[in-house]
C-alpha positions as a Python dict, from the first residue, in 0.01 Angstrom:
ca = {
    (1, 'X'): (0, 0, 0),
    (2, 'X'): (-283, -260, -80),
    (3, 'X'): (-247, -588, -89),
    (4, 'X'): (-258, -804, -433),
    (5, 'X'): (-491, -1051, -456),
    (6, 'X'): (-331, -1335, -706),
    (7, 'X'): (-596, -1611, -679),
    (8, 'X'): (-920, -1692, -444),
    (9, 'X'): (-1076, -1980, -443),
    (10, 'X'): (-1331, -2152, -208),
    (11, 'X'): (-1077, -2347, 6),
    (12, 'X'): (-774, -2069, -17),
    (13, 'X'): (-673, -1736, -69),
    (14, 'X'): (-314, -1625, -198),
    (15, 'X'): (-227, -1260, -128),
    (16, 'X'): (67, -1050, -4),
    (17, 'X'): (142, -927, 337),
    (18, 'X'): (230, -557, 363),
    (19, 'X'): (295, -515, 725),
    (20, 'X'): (338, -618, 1121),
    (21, 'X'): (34, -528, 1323),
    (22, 'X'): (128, -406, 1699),
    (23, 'X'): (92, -774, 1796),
    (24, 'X'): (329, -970, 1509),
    (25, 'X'): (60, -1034, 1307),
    (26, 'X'): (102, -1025, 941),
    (27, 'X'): (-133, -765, 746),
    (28, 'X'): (-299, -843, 415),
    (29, 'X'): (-616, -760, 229),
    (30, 'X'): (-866, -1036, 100),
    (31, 'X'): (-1171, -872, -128),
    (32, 'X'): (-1131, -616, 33),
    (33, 'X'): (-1099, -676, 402),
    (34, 'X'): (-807, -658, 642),
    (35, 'X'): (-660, -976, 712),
    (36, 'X'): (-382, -1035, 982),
    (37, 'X'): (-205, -1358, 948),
    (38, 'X'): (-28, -1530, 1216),
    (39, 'X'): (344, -1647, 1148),
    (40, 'X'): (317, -1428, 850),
    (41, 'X'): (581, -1145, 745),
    (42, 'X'): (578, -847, 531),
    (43, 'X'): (684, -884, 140),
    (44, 'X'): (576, -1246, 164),
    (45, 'X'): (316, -1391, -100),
    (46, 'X'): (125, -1685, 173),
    (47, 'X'): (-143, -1922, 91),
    (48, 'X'): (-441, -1832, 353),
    (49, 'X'): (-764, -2062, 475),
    (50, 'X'): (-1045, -1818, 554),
    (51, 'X'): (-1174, -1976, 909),
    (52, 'X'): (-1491, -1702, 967),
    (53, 'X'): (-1583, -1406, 838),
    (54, 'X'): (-1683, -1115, 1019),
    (55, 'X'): (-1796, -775, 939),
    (56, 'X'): (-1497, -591, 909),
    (57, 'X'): (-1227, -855, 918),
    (58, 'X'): (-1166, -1213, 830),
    (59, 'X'): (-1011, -1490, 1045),
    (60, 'X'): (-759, -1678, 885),
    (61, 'X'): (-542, -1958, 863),
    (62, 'X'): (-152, -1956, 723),
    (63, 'X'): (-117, -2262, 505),
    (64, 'X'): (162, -2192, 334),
    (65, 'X'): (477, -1957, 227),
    (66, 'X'): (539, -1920, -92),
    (67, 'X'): (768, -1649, -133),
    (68, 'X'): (937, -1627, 204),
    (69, 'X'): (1074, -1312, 360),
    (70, 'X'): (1438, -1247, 381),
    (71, 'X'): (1359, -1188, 748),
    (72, 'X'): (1207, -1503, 776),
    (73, 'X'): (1433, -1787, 1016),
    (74, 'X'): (1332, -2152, 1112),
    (75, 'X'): (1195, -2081, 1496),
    (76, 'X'): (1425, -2235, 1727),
    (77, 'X'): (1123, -2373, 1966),
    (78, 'X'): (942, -2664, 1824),
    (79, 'X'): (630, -2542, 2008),
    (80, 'X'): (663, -2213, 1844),
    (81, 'X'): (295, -2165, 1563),
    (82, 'X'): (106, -2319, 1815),
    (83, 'X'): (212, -2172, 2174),
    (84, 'X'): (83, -1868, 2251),
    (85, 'X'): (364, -1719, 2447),
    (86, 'X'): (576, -1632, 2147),
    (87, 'X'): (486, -1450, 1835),
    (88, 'X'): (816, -1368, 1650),
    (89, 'X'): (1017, -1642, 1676),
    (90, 'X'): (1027, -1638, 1282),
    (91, 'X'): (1145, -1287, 1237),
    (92, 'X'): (1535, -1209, 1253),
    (93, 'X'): (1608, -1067, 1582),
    (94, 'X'): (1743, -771, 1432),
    (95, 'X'): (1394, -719, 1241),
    (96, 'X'): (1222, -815, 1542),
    (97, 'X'): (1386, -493, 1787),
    (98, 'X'): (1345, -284, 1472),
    (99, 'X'): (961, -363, 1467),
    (100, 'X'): (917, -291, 1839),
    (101, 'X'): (1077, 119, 1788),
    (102, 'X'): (858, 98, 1481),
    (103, 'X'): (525, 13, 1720),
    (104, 'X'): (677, 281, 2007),
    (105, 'X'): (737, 523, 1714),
    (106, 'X'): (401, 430, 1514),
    (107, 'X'): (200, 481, 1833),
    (108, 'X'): (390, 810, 1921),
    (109, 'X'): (276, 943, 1600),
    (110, 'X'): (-64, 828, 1507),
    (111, 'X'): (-180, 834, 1924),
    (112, 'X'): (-18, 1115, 2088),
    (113, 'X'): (56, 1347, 1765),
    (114, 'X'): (406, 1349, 1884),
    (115, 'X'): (761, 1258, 1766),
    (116, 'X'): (1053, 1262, 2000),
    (117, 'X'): (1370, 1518, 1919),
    (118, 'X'): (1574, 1148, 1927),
    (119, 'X'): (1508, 796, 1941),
    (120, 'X'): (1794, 641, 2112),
    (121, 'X'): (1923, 293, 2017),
    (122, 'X'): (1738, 3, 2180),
    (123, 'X'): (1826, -179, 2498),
    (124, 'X'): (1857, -579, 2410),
    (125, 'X'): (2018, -843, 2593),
    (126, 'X'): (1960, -1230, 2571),
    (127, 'X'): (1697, -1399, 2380),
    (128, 'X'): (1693, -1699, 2494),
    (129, 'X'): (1594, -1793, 2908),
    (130, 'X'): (1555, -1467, 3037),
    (131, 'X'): (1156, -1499, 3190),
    (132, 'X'): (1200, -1478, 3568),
    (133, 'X'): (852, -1447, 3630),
    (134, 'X'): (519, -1661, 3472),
    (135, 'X'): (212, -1786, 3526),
    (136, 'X'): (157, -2159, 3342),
    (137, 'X'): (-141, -2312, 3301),
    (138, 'X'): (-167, -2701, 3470),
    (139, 'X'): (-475, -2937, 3347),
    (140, 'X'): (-537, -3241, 3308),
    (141, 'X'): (-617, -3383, 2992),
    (142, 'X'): (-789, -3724, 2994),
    (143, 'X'): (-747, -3821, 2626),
    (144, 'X'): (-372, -3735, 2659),
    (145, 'X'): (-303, -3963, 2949),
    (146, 'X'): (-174, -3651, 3118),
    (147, 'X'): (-130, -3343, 3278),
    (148, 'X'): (14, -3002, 3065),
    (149, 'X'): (149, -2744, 3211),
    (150, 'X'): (247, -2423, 2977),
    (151, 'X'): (85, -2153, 2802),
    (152, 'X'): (-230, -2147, 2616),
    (153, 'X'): (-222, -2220, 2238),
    (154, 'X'): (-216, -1954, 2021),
    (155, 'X'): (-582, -1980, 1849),
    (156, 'X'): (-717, -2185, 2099),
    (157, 'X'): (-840, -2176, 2509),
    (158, 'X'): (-609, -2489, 2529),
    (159, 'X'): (-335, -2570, 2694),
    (160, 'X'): (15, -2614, 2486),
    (161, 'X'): (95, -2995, 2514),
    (162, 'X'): (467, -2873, 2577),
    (163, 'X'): (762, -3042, 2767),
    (164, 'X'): (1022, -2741, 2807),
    (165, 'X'): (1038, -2365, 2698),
    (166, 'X'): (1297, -2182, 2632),
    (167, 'X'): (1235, -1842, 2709),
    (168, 'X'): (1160, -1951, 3101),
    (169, 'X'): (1519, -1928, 3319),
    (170, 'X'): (1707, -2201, 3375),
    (171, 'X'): (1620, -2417, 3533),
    (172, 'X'): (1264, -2330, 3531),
    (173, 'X'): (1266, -2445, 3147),
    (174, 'X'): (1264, -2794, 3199),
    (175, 'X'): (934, -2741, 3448),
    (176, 'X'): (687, -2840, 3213),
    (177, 'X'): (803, -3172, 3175),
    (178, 'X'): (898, -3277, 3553),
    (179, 'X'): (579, -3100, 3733),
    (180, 'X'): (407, -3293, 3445),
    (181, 'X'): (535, -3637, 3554),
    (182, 'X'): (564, -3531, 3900),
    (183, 'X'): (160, -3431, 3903),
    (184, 'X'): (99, -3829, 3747),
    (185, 'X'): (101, -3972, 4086),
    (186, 'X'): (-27, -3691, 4256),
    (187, 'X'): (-397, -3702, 4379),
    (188, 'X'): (-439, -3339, 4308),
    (189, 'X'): (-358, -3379, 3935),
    (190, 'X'): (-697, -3246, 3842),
    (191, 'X'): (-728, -3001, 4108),
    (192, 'X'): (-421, -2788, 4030),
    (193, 'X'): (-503, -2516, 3755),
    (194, 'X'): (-161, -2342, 3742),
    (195, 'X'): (184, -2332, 3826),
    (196, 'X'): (371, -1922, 3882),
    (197, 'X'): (746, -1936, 3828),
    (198, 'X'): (952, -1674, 4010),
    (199, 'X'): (1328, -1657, 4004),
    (200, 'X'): (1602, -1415, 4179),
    (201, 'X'): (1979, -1433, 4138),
    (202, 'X'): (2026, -1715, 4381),
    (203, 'X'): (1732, -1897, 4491),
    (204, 'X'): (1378, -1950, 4281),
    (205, 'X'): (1048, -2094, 4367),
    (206, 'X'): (709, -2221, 4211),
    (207, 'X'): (389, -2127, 4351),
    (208, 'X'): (117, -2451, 4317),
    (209, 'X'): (-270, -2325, 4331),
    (210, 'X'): (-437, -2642, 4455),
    (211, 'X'): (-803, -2638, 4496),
    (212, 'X'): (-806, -2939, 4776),
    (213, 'X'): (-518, -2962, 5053),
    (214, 'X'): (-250, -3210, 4984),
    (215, 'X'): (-224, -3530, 5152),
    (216, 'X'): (115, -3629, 5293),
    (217, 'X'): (180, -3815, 4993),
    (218, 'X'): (120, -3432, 4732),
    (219, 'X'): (368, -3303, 4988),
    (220, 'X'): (622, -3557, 4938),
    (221, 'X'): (568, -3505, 4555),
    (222, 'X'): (623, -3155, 4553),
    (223, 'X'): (900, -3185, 4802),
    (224, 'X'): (1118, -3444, 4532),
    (225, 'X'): (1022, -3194, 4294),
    (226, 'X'): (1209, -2877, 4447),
    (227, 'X'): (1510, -3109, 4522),
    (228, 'X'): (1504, -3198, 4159),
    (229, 'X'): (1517, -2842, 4035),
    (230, 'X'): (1690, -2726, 4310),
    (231, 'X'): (1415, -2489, 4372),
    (232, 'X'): (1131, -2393, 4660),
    (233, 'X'): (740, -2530, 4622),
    (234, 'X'): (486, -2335, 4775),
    (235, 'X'): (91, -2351, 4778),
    (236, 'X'): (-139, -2122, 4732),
    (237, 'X'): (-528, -2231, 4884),
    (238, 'X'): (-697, -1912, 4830),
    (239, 'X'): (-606, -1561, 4771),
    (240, 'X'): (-269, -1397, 4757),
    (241, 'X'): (-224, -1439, 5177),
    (242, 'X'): (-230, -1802, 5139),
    (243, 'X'): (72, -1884, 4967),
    (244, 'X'): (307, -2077, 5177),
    (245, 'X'): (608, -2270, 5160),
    (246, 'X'): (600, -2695, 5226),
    (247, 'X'): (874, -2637, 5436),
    (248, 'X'): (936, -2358, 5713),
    (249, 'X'): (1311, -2235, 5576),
    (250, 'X'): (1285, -2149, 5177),
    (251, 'X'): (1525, -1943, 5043),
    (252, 'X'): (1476, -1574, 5028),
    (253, 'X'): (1411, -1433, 4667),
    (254, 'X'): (1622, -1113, 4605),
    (255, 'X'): (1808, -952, 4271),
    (256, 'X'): (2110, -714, 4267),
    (257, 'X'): (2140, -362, 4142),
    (258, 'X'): (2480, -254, 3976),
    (259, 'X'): (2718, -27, 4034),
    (260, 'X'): (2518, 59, 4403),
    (261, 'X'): (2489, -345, 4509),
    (262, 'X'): (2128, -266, 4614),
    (263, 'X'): (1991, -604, 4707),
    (264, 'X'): (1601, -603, 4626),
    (265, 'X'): (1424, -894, 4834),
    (266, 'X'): (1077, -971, 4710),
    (267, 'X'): (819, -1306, 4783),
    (268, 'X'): (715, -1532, 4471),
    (269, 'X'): (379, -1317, 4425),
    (270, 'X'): (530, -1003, 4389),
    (271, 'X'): (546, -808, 4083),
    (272, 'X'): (892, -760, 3956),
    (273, 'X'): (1043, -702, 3605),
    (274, 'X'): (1028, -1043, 3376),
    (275, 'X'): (1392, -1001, 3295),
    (276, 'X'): (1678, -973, 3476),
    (277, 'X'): (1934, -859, 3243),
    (278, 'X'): (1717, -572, 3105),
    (279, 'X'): (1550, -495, 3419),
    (280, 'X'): (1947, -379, 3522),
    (281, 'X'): (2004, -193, 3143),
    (282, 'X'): (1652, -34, 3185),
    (283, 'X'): (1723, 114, 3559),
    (284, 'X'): (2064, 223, 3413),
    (285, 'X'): (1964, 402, 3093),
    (286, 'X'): (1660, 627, 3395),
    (287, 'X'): (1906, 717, 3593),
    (288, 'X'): (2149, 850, 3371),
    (289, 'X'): (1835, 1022, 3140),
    (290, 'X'): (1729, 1183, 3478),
    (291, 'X'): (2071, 1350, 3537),
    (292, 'X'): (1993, 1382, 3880),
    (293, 'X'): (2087, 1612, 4162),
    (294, 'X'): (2230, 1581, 4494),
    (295, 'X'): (2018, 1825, 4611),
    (296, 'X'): (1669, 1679, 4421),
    (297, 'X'): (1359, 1590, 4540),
    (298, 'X'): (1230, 1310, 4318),
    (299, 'X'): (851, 1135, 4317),
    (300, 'X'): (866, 784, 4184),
    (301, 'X'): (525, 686, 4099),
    (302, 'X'): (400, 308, 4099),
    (303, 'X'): (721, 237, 4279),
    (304, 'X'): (689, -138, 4318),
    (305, 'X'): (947, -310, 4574),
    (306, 'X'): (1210, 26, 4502),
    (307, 'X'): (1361, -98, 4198),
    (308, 'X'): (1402, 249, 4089),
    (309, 'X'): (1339, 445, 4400),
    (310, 'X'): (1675, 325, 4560),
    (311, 'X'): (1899, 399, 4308),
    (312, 'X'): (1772, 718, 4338),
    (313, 'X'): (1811, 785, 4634),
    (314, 'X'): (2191, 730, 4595),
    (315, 'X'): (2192, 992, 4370),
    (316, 'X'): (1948, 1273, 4515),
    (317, 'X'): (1858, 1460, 4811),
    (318, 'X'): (1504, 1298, 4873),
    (319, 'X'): (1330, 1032, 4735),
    (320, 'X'): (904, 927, 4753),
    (321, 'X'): (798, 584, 4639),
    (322, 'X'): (423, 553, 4576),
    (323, 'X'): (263, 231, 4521),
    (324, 'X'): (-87, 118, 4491),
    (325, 'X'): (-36, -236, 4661),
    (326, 'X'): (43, -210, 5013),
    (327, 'X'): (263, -545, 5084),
    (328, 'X'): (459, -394, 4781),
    (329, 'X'): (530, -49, 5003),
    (330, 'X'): (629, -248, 5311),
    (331, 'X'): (870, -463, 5110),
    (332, 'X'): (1031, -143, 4973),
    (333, 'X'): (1042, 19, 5361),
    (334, 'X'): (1245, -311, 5454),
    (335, 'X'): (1452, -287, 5103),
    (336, 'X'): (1546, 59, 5167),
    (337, 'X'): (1664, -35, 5541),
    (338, 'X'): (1822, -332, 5476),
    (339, 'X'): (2020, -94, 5199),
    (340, 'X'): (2070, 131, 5475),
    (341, 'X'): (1923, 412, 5280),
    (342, 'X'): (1759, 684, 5518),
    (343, 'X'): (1651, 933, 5260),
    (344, 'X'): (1372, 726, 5061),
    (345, 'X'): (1025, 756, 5201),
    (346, 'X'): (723, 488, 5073),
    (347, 'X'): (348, 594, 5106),
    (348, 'X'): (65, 298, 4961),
    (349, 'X'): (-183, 513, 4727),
    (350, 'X'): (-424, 417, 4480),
    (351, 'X'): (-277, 616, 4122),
    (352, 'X'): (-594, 627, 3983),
    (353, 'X'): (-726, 868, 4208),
    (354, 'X'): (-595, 1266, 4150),
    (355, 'X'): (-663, 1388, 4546),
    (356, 'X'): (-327, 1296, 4699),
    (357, 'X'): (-107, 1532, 4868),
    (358, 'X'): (211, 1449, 4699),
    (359, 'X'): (36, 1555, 4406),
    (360, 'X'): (21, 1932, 4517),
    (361, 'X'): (394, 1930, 4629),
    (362, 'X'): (694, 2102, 4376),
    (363, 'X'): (932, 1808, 4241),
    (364, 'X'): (1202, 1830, 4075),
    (365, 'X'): (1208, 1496, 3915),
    (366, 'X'): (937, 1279, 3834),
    (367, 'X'): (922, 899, 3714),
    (368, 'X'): (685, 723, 3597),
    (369, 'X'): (634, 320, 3581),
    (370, 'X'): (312, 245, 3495),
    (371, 'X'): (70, -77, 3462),
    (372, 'X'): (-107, -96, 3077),
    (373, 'X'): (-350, 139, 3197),
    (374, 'X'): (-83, 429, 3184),
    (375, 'X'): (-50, 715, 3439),
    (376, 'X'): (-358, 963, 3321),
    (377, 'X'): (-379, 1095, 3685),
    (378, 'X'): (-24, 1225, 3740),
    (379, 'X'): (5, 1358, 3399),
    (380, 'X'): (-287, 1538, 3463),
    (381, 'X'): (-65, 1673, 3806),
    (382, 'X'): (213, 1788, 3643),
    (383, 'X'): (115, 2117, 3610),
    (384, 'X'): (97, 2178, 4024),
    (385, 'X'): (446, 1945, 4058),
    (386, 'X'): (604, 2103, 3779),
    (387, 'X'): (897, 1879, 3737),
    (388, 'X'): (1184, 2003, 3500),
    (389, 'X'): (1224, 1643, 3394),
    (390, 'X'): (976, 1344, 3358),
    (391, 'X'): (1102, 968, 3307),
    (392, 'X'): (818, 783, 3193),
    (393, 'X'): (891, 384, 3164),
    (394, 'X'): (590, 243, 2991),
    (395, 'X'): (493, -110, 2879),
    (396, 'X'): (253, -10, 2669),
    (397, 'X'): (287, 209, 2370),
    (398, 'X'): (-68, 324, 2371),
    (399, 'X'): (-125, 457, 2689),
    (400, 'X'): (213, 570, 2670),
    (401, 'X'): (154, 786, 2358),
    (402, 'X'): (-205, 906, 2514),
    (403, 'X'): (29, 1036, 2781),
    (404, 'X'): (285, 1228, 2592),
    (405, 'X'): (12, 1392, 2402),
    (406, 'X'): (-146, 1559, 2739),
    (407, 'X'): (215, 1595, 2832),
    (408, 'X'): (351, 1802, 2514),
    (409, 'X'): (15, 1917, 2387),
    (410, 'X'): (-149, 2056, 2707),
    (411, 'X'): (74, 2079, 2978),
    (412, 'X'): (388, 2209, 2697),
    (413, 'X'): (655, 1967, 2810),
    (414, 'X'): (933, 1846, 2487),
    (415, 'X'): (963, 1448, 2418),
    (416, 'X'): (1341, 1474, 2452),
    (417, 'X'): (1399, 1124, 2384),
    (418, 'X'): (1296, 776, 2351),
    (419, 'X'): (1436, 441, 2408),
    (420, 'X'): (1278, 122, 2340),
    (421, 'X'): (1381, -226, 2554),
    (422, 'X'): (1322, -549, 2456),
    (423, 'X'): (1209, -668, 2796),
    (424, 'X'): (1025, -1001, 2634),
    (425, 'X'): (1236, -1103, 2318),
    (426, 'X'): (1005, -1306, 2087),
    (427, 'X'): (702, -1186, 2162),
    (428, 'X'): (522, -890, 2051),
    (429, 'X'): (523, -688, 2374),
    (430, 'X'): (831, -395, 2404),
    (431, 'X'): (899, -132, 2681),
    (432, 'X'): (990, 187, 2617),
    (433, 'X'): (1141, 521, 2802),
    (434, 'X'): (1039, 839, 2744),
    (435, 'X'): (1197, 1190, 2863),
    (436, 'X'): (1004, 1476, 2895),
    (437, 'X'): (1129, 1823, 2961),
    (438, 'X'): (934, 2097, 3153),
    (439, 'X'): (954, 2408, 2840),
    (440, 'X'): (1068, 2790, 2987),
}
């Protein structure tokens, strides 16, 4: 479908917008060119401002709506247009979980040259507070009288003057604001750059990256801070081994797995899933796909702190977590004892590399959890493993796709099924799991 063009002048441009790019963009077509229009929906006629031109696409501006989607809602965050953390806020949540299958499927099809034999129905779950992990920016901004602390703007490399969000857990949503005011009689208000939330069940902490060491004073500061939020400060001075808590007893950051009650401990840098709720329907909806064994030997593949490998191993015979960062492995050895689980073994190994021993073994289930980047160099493995069943959990629908094409195409596995999650409601990004069966 193209685009109509209904008037163009030199200051604006009214058109219609046809589709959703991958990121929540709205497509159109000015003279000619592809336009993608943020805040914009499909079947809406909008009044653009062309910012630049460039050879094959046009920058633009949304000035106005004039015939409004019946999709469209009033976004409940009065941030939302010019924070960049959120980019569907405007669409229906309905219409936004239909959109992300539509990317997983779209991506499928056009990347990978496959379709799945069934698209299951999407995991969802709260839209509102559910971000248990985040990195916000802290600067501070002369002209404002200030320091912000949020995420970057959508168009811009500047900070969101914000004072809450509302996708952040509670009560990590009302940061902006306090570590704002807290940071105006701080010394180190211009030497702080950003601020990383994490949150378990019971206990949460913020990690402050200050560029000078705090005086006695800073310390104070941050310590009224935690009491006011109920939470644990720490500093980072350097690199990932310098984070430390102000005080020597914080509160140890863990999440529960249902039915088994696995309790998953992690520090604030770790990598964990953003949210909670899904992170539990997501581990769930594996495990049952995987219709494990007792008698199975399963390879779990950028393992992380076990979140999938001991559920596992409640369920089969033998379980091997590999993970590229080493602290993570360590942290999943003391998870899997403190679970008193004896039949999960953790090995640290870079993923990107194809010469590992585990690689050569037979496996009777694989899964896969990915970064972006995908998992080219155990797909590329499968034939020696040759699993009967692969679950891939990807949070990326283009490496994802790449991957089921090698999978189906060359190595002649089936896409069983597919399930997208919305692990991030309100933004563009969706996770998806995919089941692949090993053919006779």
């Amino acid at each position: 479908m193209v685009a109509r063009i209904s008037r163009v002048t030199e200051e604006s441009v009214t058109t219609d917008i046809v589709d959703l790019s991958h990121d929540g963009r709205g497509v159109g077509e000015v003279a000619g060119k592809t336009v993608f229009v943020p805040g914009a929906l499909p079947s809406e006629r909008v009044l653009l401002k062309m910012r630049k031109r460039r050879r094959r696409q046009a920058d633009i501006e949304l000035l106005e709506v004039i015939e409004p989607s019946a999709t469209r809602i009033e976004p409940a965050c009065p941030y939302f247009g010019t924070c960049g953390g959120c980019a569907l806020q405007h669409l229906d949540y309905p219409s936004q979980v239909e959109f992300k299958q539509q990317v997983v499927a779209e991506a499928l099809s056009r990347i990978g040259k496959v379709e799945p034999e069934r698209f299951e129905p999407s995991v969802t779950g709260n839209q509102w507070n559910y971000r248990r992990r985040a990195r916000l920016g802290v600067k501070y901004v002369e002209a404002k009288g200030r320091v912000l602390v949020g995420f970057r703007e959508r168009s811009a490399p500047f900070l969101t003057n914000m004072l809450a969000c509302r996708i952040l857990v509670q009560p990590m949503d009302r940061l902006p604001e306090l570590l704002s005011n807290a940071l105006a009689d701080s010394k180190l208000k211009q030497r702080i750059p950003q601020a990383e939330i994490a949150a378990g069940d019971d206990a949460a902490a913020v990690v402050l990256r200050v560029l000078d060491p705090p005086g006695p004073a800073d310390i104070e500061i941050f310590r009224a801070l935690g009491d006011q939020l109920d939470i644990d400060i720490y500093l980072q001075t350097g690199g990932p081994d310098t984070v430390k808590a102000i005080d020597d007893s914080p509160r140890q950051l863990a999440y529960q797995l249902e039915p088994d009650g696995l309790r998953i401990e992690f520090e604030p840098g770790d990598f964990i899933q953003i949210n909670a709720e899904i992170n539990q329907a997501m581990v769930t909806a594996a495990l049952e796909a995987a219709e494990l064994e007792a008698t199975d030997r399963v390879l779990d593949l950028y393992c992380g702190l076990g979140n999938f490998s001991l559920p596992i191993a409640k369920r089969a015979g033998q379980v091997l977590g590999v993970e590229g960062a080493a602290p993570l492995v360590a942290r999943a050895v003391a998870n899997a004892t403190r679970n008193g689980i004896d039949n999960a073994g953790f090995v640290a190994a870079d993923l990107e590399q194809t010469d590992w021993p585990f690689f050569r073994e037979d496996w009777d289930v694989v899964f896969l959890d990915p970064a972006r980047a995908g998992a080219e160099a155990a797909v590329a493995a499968m034939p020696t493993m040759r699993p009967r069943r692969i679950v891939y959990v990807s949070c990326h629908p283009g490496t994802l796709a790449r991957d089921a094409g090698e999978l189906v195409h060359r190595h002649g596995y089936t896409l069983t099924s597919v399930r997208a999650l919305d692990m991030f409601p309100h933004t563009h990004h969706v996770e998806a799991i995919a089941v692949f069966d090993r053919g006779d």
